[in-house]
C-alpha positions as semicolon CSV with decimal commas, in nm:
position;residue;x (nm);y (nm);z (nm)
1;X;13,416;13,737;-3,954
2;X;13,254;13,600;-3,695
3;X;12,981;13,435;-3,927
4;X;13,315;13,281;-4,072
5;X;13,413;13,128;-3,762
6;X;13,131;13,000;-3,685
7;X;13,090;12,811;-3,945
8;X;13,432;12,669;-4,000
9;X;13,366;12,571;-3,598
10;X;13,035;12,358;-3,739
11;X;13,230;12,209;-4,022
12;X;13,527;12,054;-3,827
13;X;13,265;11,977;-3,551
14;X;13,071;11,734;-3,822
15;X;13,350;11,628;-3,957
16;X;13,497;11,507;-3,605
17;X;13,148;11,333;-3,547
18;X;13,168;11,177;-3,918
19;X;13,536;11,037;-3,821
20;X;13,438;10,890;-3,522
21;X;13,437;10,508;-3,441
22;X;13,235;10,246;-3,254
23;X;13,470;10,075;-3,087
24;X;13,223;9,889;-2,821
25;X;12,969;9,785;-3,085
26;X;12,985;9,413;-3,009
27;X;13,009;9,312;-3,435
28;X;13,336;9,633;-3,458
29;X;13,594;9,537;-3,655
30;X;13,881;9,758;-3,811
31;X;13,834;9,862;-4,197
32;X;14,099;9,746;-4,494
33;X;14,445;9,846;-4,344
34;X;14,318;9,980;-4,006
35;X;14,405;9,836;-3,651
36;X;14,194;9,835;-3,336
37;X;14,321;9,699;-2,983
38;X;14,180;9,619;-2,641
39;X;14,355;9,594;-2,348
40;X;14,160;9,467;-2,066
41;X;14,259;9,440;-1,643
42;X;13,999;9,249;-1,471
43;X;13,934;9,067;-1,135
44;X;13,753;8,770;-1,059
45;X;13,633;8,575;-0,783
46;X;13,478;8,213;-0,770
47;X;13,334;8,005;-0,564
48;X;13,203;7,644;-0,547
49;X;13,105;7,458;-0,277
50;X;12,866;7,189;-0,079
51;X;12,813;7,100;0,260
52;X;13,202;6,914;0,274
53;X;13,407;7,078;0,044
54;X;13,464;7,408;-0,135
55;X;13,713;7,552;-0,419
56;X;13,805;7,895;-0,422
57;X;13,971;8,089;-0,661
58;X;14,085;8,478;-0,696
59;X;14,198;8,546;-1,011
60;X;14,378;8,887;-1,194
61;X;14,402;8,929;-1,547
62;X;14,625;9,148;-1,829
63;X;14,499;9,092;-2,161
64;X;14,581;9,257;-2,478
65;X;14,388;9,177;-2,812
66;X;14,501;9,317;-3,167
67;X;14,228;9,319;-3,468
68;X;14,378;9,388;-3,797
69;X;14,129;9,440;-4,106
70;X;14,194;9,249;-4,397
71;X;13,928;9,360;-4,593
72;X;13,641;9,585;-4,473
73;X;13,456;9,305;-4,333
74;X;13,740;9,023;-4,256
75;X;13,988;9,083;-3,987
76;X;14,245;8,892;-3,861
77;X;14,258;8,910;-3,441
78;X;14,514;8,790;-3,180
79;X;14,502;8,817;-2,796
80;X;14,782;8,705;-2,564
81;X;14,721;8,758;-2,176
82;X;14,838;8,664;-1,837
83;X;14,600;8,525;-1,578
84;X;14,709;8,464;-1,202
85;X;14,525;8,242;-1,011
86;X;14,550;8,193;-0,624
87;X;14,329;7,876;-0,578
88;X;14,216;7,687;-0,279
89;X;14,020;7,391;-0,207
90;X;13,882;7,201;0,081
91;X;13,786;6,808;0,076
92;X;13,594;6,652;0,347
93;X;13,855;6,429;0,521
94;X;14,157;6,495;0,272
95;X;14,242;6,826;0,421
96;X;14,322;7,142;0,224
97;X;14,533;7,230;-0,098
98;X;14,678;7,540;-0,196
99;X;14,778;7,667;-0,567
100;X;14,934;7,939;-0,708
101;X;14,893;7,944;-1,076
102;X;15,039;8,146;-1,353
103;X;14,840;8,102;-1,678
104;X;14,994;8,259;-1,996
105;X;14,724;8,242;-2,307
106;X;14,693;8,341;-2,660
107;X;14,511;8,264;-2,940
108;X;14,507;8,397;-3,295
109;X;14,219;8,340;-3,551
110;X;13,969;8,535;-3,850
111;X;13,657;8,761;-3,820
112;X;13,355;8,792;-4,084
113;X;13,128;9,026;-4,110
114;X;12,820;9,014;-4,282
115;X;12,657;9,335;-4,241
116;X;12,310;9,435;-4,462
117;X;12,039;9,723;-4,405
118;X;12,092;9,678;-4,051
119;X;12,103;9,334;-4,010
120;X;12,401;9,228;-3,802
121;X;12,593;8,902;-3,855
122;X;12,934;8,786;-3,721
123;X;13,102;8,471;-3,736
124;X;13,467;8,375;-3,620
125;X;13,741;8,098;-3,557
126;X;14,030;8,099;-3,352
127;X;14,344;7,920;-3,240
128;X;14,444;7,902;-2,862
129;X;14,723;7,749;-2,653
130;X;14,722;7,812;-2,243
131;X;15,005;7,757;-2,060
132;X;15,034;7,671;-1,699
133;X;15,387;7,757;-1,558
134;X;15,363;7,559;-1,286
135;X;15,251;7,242;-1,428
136;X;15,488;7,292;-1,721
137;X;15,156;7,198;-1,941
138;X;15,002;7,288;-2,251
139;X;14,635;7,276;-2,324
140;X;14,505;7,368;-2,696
141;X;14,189;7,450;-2,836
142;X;13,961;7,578;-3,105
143;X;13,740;7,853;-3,038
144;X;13,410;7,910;-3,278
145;X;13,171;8,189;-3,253
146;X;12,844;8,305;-3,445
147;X;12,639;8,672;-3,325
148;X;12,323;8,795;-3,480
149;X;12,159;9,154;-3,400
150;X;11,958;9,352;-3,621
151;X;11,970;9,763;-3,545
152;X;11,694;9,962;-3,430
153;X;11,820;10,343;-3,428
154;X;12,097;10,351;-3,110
155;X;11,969;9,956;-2,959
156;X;12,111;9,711;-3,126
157;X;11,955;9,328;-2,964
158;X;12,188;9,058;-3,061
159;X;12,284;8,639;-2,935
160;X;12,598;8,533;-2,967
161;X;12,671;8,167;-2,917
162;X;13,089;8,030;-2,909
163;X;13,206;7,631;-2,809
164;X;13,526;7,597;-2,730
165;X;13,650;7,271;-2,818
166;X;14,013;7,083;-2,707
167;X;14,244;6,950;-2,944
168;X;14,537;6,875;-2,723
169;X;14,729;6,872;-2,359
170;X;15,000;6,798;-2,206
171;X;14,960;6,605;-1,900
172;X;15,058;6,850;-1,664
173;X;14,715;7,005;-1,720
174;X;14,527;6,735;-1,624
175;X;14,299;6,837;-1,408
176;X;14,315;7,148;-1,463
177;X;14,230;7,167;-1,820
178;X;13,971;6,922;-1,874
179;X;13,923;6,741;-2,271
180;X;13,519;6,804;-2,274
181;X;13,359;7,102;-2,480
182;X;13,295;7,433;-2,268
183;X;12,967;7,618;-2,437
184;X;12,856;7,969;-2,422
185;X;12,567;8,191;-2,505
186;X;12,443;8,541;-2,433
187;X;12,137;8,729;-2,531
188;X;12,253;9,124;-2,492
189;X;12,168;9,466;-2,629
190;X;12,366;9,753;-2,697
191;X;12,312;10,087;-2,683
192;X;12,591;10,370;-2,823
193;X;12,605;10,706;-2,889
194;X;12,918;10,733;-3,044
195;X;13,186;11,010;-2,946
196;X;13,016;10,985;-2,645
197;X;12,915;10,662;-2,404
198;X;12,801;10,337;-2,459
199;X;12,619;10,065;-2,298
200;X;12,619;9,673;-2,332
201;X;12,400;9,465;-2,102
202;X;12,299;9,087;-2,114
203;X;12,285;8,733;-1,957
204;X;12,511;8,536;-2,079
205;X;12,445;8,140;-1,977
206;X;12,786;7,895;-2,001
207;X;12,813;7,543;-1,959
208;X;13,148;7,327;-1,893
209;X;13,125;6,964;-1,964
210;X;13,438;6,863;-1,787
211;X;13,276;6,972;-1,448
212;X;12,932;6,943;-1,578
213;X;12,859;7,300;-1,441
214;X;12,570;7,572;-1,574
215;X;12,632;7,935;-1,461
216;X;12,428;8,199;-1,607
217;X;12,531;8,553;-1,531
218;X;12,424;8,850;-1,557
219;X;12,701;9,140;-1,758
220;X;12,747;9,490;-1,795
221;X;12,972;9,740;-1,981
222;X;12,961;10,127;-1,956
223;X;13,234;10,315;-2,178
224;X;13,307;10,632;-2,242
225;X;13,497;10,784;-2,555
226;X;13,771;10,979;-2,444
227;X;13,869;11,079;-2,822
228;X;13,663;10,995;-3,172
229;X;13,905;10,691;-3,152
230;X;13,929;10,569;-2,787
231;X;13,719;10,452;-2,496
232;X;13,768;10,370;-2,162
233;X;13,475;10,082;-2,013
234;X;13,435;9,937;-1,699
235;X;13,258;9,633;-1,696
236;X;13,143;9,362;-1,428
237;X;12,987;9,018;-1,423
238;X;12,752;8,843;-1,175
239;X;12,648;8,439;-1,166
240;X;12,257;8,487;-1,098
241;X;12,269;8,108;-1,094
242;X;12,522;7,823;-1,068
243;X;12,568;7,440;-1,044
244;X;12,791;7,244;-1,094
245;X;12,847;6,814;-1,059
246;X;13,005;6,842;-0,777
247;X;12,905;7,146;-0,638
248;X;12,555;7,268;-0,527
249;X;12,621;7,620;-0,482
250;X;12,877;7,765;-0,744
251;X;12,950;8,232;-0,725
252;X;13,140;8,363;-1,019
253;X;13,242;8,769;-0,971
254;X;13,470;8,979;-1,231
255;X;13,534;9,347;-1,270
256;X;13,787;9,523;-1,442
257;X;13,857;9,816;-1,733
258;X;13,895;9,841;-2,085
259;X;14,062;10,063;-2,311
260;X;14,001;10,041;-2,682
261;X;14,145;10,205;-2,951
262;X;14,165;10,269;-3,331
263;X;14,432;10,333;-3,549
């Protein structure tokens, strides 16, 4: 009898390890009919500044993003968030300004896969529209986004590399958001063992052409599966180097949580 148990106790323990998903890989996306969501609450703190002036900003975020799978490799995703901002800056001789901002985004677009052996490949497009209350403005944009990665056992080494390009704006943004391409890239690697913890580290290097400004940060994200289908992460990001047109010296902080899950 005992024998018995035992071995019913294996069985259901495979099977729970079979069932179990990889929510943090960075190229996850939700099967035929299945849903995944991440809900993210994050700080951040920036700061640019010369010897006359400075801007500083202190920012909190709620975002929520939805992936539902079309087919098993083509999902359709949506986020919608709120981001406010208390911003401050200092001009040499025009005296100081003060801003509260409340920045309501979303954006909705598709996500390919195209996964063989264990080569990795990812591409995606997206739709977005930000909203400033207090400028009553609009500013739109298209997002695109390639990654690459091949596997090696538990590492997986990938690049990603997104431009975000602007399509339209009201001109209460003015100013605020600017009409130039913004372009990213990160080199990372992952490292899961899922049902249990993950890992994703890299350097991720942006550039904004509306303020001319090159950060490239550092980025980490530790998470921890508190069921076969849901983690909790915290993760954290830290300019290693910024500059900016205006700006000699530019510091760009975040931190925050993430919970994913899998239905």
């Amino acid at each position: 009898m005992f024998k018995k148990v035992l071995l019913m106790a294996s069985i259901l323990s495979v099977a729970t390890t079979a069932s179990a998903v990889d929510l943090t890989n960075p190229f996850y996306l939700p099967y035929k009919g299945q849903f995944g969501s991440i809900t993210t609450v994050g700080t951040k703190r920036y700061v640019s500044k010369n010897k006359v002036s400075h801007t500083k900003s202190k920012q909190l975020l709620l975002q929520e993003k939805v992936q539902v799978g079309l087919t098993d490799s083509l999902a359709l995703t949506g986020t919608i968030g709120n981001t406010s901002d208390k911003w401050r800056a200092t001009w040499y001789k025009n005296g100081q300004k003060n801003r509260d901002l409340e920045n309501i985004q979303w954006d909705a677009g598709l996500a390919w896969n195209i996964l063989k052996d264990k080569t990795r490949l990812q591409v995606s497009a997206n739709y977005g529209q930000d909203r400033l209350k207090k400028f009553d403005g609009d500013y739109k944009y298209i997002t695109t986004e390639a990654k690459a990665g091949y596997q090696f056992s538990r590492l997986l080494p990938y690049i990603t590399g997104a431009v975000e390009i602007p399509i339209a704006q009201k001109s209460g943004t003015k100013g605020i958001a600017g009409d130039k391409f913004i372009y990213t890239t990160k080199a990372g690697i992952y490292q899961g063992s899922c049902e249990v913890w993950a890992l994703d580290t890299g350097i991720r290097l942006s550039y904004d052409e509306n303020k001319e400004e090159r950060i490239i940060a550092a980025e980490a994200e530790a998470s921890y599966y508190l069921t076969d289908t849901a983690t909790l992460g915290i993760y954290g990001s830290y300019a290693l180097d910024g500059k900016s047109k205006y700006h000699r010296d530019v510091d760009d902080i975040s931190v925050g949580a993430r919970l994913r899950m899998f239905f």
